[in-house]
C-alpha positions as CSV (number, residue, x, y, z in Angstrom):
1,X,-33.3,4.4,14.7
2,X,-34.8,7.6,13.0
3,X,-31.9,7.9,11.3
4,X,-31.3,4.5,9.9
5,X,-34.8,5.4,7.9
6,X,-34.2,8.4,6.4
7,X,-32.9,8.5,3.0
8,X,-30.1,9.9,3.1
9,X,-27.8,7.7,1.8
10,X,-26.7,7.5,-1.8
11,X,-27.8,4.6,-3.9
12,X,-25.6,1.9,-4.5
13,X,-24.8,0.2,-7.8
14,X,-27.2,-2.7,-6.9
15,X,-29.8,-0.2,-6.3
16,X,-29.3,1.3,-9.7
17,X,-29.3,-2.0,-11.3
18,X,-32.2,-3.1,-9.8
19,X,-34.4,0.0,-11.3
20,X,-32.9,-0.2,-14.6
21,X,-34.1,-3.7,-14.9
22,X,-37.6,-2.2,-13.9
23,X,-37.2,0.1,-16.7
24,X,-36.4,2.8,-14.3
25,X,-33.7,5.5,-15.5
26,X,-33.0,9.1,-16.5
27,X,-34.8,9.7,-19.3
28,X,-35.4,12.9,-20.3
29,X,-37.8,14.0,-23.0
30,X,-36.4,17.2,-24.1
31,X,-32.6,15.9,-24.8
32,X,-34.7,12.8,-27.2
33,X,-36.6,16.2,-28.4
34,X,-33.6,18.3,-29.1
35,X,-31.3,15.9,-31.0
36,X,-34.5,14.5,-33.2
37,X,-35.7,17.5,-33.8
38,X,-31.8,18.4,-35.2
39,X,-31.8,15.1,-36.9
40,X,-35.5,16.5,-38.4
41,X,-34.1,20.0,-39.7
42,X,-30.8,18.7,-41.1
43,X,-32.4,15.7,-42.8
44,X,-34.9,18.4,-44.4
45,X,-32.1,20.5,-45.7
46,X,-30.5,17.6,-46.9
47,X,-33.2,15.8,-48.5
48,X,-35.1,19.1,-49.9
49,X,-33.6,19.0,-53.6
50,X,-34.4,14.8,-53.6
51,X,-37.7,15.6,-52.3
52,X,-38.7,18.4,-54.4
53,X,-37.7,16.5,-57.5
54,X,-40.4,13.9,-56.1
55,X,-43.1,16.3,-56.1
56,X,-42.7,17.7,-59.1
57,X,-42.1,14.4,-61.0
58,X,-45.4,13.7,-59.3
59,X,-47.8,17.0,-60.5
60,X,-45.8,16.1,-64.2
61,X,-47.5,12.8,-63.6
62,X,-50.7,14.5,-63.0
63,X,-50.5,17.4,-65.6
64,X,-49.8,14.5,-68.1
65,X,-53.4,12.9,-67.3
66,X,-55.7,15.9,-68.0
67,X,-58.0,15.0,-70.2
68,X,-58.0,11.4,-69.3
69,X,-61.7,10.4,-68.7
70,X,-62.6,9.8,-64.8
71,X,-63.0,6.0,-64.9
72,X,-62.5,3.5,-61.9
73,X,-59.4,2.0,-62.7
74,X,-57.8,5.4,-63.4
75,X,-59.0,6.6,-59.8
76,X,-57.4,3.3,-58.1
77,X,-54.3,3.9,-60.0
78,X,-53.8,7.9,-59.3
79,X,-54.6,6.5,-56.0
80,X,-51.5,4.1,-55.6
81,X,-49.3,6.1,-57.7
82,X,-49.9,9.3,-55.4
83,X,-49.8,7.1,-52.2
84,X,-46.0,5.6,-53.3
85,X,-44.7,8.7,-54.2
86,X,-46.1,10.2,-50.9
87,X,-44.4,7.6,-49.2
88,X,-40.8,7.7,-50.7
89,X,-40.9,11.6,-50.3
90,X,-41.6,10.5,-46.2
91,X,-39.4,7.7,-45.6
92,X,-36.3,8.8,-45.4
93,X,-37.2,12.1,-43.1
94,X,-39.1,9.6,-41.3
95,X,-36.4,7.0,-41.2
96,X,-34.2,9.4,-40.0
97,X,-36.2,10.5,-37.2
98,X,-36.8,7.0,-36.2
99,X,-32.9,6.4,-35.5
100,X,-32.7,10.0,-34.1
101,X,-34.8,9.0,-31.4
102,X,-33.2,5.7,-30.8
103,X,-29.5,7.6,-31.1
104,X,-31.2,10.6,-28.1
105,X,-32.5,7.3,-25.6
106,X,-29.3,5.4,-25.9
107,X,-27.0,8.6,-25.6
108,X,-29.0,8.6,-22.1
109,X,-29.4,5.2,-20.6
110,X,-27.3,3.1,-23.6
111,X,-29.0,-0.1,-24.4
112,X,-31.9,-1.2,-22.5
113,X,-34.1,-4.0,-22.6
114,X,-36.0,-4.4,-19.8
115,X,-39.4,-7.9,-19.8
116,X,-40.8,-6.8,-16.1
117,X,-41.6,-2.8,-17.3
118,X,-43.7,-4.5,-20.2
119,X,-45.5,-6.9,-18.5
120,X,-49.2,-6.4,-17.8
121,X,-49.7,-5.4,-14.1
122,X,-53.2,-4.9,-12.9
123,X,-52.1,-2.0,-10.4
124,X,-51.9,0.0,-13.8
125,X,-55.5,0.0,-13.9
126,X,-56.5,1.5,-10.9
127,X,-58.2,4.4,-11.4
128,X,-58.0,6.1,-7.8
129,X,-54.1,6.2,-8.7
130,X,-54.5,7.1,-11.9
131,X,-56.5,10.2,-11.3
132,X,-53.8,11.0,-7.9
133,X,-50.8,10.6,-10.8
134,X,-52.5,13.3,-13.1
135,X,-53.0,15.9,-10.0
136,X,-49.6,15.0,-8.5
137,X,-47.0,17.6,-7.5
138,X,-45.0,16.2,-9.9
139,X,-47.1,16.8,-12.8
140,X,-48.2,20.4,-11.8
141,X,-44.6,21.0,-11.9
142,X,-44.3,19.2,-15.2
143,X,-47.1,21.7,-16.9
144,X,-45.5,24.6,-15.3
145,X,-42.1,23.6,-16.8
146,X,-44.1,22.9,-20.0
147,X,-45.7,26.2,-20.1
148,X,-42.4,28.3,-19.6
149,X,-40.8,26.4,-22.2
150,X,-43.4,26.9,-24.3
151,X,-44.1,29.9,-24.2
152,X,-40.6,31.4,-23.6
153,X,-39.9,29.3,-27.4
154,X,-42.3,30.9,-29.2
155,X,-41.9,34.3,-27.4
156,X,-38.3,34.5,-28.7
157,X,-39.2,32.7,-31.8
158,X,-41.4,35.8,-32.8
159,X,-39.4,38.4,-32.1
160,X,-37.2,36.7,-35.0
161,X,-40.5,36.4,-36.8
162,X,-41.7,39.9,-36.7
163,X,-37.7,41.2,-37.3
164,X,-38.2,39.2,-40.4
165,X,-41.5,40.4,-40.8
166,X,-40.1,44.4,-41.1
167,X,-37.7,43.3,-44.1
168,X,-40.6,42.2,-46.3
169,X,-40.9,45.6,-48.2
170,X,-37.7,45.6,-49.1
171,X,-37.6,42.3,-50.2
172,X,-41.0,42.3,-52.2
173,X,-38.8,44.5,-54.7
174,X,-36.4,41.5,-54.9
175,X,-36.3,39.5,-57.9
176,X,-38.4,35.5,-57.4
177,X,-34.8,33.5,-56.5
178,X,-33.2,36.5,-54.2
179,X,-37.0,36.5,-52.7
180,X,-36.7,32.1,-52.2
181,X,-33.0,32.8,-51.3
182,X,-34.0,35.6,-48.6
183,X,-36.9,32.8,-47.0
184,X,-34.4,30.0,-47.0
185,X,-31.9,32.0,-45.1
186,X,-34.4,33.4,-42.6
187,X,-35.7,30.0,-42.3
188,X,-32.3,28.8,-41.5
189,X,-32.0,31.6,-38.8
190,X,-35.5,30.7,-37.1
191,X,-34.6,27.3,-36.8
192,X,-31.4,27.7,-36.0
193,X,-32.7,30.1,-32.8
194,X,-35.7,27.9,-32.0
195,X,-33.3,25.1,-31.8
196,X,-30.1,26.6,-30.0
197,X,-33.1,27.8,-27.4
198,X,-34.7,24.4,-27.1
199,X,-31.0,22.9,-26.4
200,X,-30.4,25.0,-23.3
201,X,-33.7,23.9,-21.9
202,X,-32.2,20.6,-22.7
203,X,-29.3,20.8,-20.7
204,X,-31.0,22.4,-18.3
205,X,-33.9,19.0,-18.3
206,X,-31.5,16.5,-18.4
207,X,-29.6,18.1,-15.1
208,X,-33.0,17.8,-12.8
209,X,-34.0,14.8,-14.2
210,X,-31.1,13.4,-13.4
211,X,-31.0,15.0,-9.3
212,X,-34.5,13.8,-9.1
213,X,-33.8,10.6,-10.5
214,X,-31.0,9.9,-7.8
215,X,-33.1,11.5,-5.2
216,X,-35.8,9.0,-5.9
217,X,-33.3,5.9,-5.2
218,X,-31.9,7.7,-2.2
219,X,-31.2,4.8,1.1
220,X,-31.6,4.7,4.4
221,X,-28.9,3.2,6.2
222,X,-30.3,0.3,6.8
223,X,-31.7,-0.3,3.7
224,X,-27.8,-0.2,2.4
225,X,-27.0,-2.5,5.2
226,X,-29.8,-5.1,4.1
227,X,-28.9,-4.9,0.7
228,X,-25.2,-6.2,2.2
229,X,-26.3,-8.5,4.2
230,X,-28.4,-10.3,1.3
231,X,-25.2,-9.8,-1.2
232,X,-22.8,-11.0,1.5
233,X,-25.0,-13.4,3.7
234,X,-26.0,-12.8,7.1
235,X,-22.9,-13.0,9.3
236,X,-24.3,-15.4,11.6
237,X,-24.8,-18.0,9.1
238,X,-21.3,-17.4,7.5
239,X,-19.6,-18.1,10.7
240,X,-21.6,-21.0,11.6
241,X,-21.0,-22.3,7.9
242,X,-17.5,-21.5,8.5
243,X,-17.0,-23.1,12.3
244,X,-18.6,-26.4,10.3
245,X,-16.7,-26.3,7.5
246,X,-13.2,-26.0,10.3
247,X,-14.5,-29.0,12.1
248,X,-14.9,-31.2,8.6
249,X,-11.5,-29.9,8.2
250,X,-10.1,-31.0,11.2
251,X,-12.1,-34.5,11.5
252,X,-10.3,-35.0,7.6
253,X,-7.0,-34.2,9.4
254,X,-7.5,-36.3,12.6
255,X,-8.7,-39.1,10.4
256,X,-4.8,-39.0,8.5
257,X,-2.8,-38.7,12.1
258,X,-3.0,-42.8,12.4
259,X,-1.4,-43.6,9.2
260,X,1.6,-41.0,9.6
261,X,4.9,-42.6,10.1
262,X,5.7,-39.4,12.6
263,X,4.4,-36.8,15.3
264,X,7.0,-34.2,15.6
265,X,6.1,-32.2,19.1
266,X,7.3,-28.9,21.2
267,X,6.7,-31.1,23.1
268,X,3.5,-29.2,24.8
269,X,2.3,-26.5,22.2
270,X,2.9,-27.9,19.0
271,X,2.4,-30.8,16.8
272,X,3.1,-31.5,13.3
273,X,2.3,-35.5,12.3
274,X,4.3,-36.3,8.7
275,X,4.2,-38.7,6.1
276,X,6.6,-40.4,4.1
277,X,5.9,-42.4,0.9
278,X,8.9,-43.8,-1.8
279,X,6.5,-42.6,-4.3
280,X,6.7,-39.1,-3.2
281,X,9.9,-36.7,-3.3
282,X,9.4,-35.4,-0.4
283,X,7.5,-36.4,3.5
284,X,4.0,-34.6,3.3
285,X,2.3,-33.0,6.4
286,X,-0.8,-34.3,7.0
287,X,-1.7,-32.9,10.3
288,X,-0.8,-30.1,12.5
289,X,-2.0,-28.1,15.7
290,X,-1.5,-25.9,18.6
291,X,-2.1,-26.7,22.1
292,X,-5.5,-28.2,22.5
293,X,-5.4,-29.3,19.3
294,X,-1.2,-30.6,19.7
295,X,-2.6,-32.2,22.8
296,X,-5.5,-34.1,20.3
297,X,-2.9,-35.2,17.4
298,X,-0.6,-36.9,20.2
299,X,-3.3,-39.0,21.7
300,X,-4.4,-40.2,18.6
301,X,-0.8,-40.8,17.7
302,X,-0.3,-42.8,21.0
303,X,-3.8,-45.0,20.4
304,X,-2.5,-46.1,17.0
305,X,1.3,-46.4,17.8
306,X,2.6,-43.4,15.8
307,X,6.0,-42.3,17.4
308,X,5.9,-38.9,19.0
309,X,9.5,-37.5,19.1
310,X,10.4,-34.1,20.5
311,X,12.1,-31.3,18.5
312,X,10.7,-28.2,19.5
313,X,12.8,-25.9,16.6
314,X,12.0,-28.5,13.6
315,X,8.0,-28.8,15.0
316,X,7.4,-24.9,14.9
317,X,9.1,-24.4,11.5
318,X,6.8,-26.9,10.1
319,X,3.9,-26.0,11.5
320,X,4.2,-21.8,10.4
321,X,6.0,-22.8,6.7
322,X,4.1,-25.9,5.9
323,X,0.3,-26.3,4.9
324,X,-1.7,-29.6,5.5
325,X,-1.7,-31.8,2.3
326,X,2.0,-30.4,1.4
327,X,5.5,-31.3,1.3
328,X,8.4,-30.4,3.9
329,X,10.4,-27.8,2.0
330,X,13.8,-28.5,1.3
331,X,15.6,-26.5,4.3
332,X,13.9,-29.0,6.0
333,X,14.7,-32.3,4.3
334,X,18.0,-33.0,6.7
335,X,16.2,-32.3,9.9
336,X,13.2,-34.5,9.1
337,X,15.4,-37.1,7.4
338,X,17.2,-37.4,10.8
339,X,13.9,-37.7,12.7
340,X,12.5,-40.6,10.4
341,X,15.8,-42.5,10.2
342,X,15.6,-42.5,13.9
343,X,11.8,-43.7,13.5
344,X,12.3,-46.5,10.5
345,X,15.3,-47.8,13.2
346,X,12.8,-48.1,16.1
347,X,10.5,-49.6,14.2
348,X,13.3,-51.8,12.3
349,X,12.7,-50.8,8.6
């Protein structure tokens, strides 16, 4: 019984369902990091010559007001002007950065929408749990892992700094571009470094949130077998839902025996009751059993004067190749048309 509660047991599909519609997957913050702050640096380099024509059309705009007298309306309108401009230098890095951050969540979970993780709950508010989430285990491993990052980033980060750092004597006797040239490159380099590094702790993120994840939504065994028994049904119930559903099935049956022109018998452990109409191509079977039930269709027969005749080969053909509700097959027409001819004659038709 111990057993059945540990969890040991890896989560099934249902499980996993479950928690994502709770809003409850992998997420990891440093992959959505990683590929925005990619997105950030390339959009940067890409935008810089449209957003340094910006700001210079902008301090032309200003250089063109000196000597304007300081008046309200000139305020409000320096005001606006600088705020637009502001804002269509910021857009696009920020626009980019917006869809960044969508692109690093879906390349994680893929589309998500999820009512019950946004609905207000009250248990948010408790403070006695608040107060044991922010002195967990979990998040004193979260600022360790913070810290090392951190400071393993910006360790490596300055080593390229202060490399860079030695060059500057040589390059303070370069020309104003080879001096703008040497910062962009060097820029490019630190960037480049700070990001490759941030990557790996990426990859690295993504792994243990991911094992912790699954961990988390680990089963016990009899949790899984629940969960099937609330998919499937409990077993009970299915076979008393099935014996019911056998006896409608045979009361329907019984209930056609009277009105067939034939019972066709072993004569002790089989029974097969056919009927014939003009209408039809061919006889159809409307009942059929095996002893108890053989016994059954032939007293009925014999309380409603259906004639029981005896051909032991033809009944136990019909009763494995023939369903109820369906027509003799063809192999069979000859033998059954025999049988009836013999039956309409008895009965003078």
């Amino acid at each position: 019984m111990a057993d059945d509660q540990e969890k040991t047991e890896e989560p099934t599909d249902k499980k996993i369902e479950d928690a994502r519609k709770e809003g409850n997957v992998p997420k990891s913050q440093d992959a959505s990091g990683v590929i925005t702050l990619f997105v950030a640096i390339l959009a940067v380099l890409m935008l810089f010559p449209y957003m340094l024509d910006r700001v210079l059309q902008l301090f032309k705009h200003y250089f063109s007001l000196i000597g304007t007298p300081l008046e309200k309306l000139f305020v409000l309108d320096v005001t606006i002007i600088t705020t637009s401009e502001i804002l269509l230098i910021i857009m696009p890095l920020a626009l980019a950065v917006a869809i960044a951050g969508v692109v690093g969540a879906l390349a994680q979970f893929g589309f998500l929408f999820s009512p019950d993780s946004i609905q207000p709950k009250l248990s948010k508010l408790n403070p006695i749990k608040g107060i044991k989430n922010l002195i967990s285990m979990k998040k004193l491993i979260e600022s360790v892992k913070v810290t090392f990052k951190s400071f393993t980033t910006l360790g490596i980060g300055f080593i390229f700094f202060f490399m860079f750092i030695m060059e500057l004597p040589t390059v303070a006797l370069f020309g104003l571009g080879d001096q703008l040239e040497w910062l962009k490159d060097k820029a490019i380099i630190l960037a480049s470094v700070m990001l490759f590094i941030i990557f790996i702790f990426a990859i690295i993120d993504v792994i243990i949130v991911r094992k912790q994840y699954f961990d988390g939504l680990k089963m016990s065994k009899q949790e899984i077998k629940d969960e099937m028994k609330n998919m499937e049904g409990d077993p009970l119930i299915k076979g008393k839902i099935r014996q019911k559903q056998m006896e409608i099935s045979r009361q329907r049956m019984m209930s056609e025996v009277p009105n067939a022109d034939v019972v066709i018998t072993n004569p002790t452990h089989y029974a097969v009751a056919l009927k014939y109409e003009e209408s039809k191509r061919a006889p159809i079977l409307v009942a059929k059993g095996m002893d108890n039930m053989a016994q059954q269709i032939k007293k009925v027969a014999r309380e409603n004067g259906v004639h029981i005749v005896q051909n032991p080969l033809l009944a136990r053909t019909l009763y494995a190749d023939v369903e109820i509700d369906k027509p003799i097959p063809e192999e069979s027409f000859n033998a059954v048309a025999e049988v009836l001819a013999y039956v309409y004659k008895m009965n003078k038709k």
